[in-house]
N, C-alpha and C positions, 0 to 999 in steps of 0.2 A: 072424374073431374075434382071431387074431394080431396082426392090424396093430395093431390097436386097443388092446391090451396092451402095442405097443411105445408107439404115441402116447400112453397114459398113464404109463409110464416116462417118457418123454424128455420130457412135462408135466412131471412130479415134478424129475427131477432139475433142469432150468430154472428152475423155480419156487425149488429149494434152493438153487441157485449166484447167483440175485439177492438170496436172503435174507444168503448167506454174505459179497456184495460189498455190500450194502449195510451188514451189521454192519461190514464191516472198513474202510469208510469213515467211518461215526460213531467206531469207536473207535482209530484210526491215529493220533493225536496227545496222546491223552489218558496222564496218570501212571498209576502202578501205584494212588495211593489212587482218583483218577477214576475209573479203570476199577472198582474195587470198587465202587465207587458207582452208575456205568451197569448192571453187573451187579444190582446189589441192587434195582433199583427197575426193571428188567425186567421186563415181565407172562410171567406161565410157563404155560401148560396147567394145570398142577397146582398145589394152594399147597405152599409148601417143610414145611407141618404133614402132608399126607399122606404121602411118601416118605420122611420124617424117621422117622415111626411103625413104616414096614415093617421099616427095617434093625435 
């Protein structure tokens, strides 16, 4: 059962480090207003109305 806890780890973190190089390659040449932009029109887990509410 350990193993198997690591290979979902080391799944994860692989999984996060292609997510991490792939963003840093879409947004590596764009401005500061671009990037607001890519940011803004990002899909999110959450819409920005739920966690706006909570704070």
């Amino acid at each position: 059962m350990k193993k198997e806890n690591i290979k979902a780890e080391t799944d994860t973190i692989n999984k996060l480090r292609e997510i991490r190089d792939k963003i840093g390659i879409e947004i590596q040449d764009l401005s500061f207003e671009q990037l607001k932009k890519y940011i803004e029109n990002k899909i999110t887990l959450h819409p920005t109305s739920i966690w706006q509410k909570q704070g």
